[in-house]
C-alpha positions in Angstrom: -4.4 -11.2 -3.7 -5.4 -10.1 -0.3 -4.2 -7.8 1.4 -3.9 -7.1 5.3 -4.1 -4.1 7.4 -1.2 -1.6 7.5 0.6 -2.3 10.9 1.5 0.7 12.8 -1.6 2.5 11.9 -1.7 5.4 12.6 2.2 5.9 11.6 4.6 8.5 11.2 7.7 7.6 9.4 7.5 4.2 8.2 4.1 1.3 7.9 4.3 -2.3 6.6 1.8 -4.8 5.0 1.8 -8.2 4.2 -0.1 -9.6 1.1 -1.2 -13.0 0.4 -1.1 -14.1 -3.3 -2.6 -17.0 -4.5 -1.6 -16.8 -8.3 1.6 -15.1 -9.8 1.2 -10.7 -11.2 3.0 -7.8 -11.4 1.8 -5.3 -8.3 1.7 -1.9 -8.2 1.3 -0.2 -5.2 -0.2 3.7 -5.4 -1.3 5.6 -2.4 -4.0 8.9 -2.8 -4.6 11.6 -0.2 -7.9 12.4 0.7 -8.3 14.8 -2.5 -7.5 12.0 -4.8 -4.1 13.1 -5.6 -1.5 10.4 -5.8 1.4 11.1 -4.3 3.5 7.9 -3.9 3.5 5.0 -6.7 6.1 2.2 -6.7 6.1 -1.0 -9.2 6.6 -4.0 -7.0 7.5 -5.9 -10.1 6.2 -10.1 -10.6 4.7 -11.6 -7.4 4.5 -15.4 -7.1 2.0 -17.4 -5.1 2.7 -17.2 -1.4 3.2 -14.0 1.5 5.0 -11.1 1.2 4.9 -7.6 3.2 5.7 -4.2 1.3 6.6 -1.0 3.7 5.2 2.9 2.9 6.8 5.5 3.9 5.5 9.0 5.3 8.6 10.6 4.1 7.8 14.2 2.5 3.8 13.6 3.0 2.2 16.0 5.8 -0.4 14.8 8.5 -3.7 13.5 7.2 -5.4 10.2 5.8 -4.9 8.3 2.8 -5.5 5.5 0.8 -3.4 2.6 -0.4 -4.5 1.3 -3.7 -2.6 -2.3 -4.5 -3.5 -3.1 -8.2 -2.7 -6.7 -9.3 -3.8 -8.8 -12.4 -6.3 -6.3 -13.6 -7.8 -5.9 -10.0 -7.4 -3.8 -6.8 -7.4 -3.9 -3.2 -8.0 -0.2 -0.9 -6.4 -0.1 2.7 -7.0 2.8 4.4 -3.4 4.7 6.2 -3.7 7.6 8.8 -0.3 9.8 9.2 0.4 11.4 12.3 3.5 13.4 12.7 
């Protein structure tokens, strides 16, 4: 799987990205703030080969940067978000 850059970035309500999977997994998408809490975790269930593009919300999170952690077939790829209310 790779994984592209969060487009709006900085955002405040509501940022996308698009993923590009060469073989088939269940995804799980967790994001941490900057003291390695998680505070958002959704399943994205069975991915098959080919593109897709997931959404995060900012929705109850303040100001601040965090990370988005995508884990797929026993590996994991980091993209960096900034929220700015």
């Amino acid at each position: 799987m790779r994984l592209g850059s969060a487009s709006p970035n900085p955002f405040s309500s509501v940022t996308g990205i698009s993923a590009d999977f060469h073989e088939s997994g269940f995804l799980t998408l967790l994001v941490f703030d900057i003291s390695g809490r998680l505070v958002f975790a959704r399943d994205e269930g069975f991915q098959t080969p080919g593109n897709a593009r997931f959404t995060i919300s900012a929705e109850g999170l303040p100001s601040g940067r965090y990370l988005l952690v995508a884990r797929f077939n026993g590996g994991q790829s980091l993209v960096p978000l900034l929220i700015a209310k």
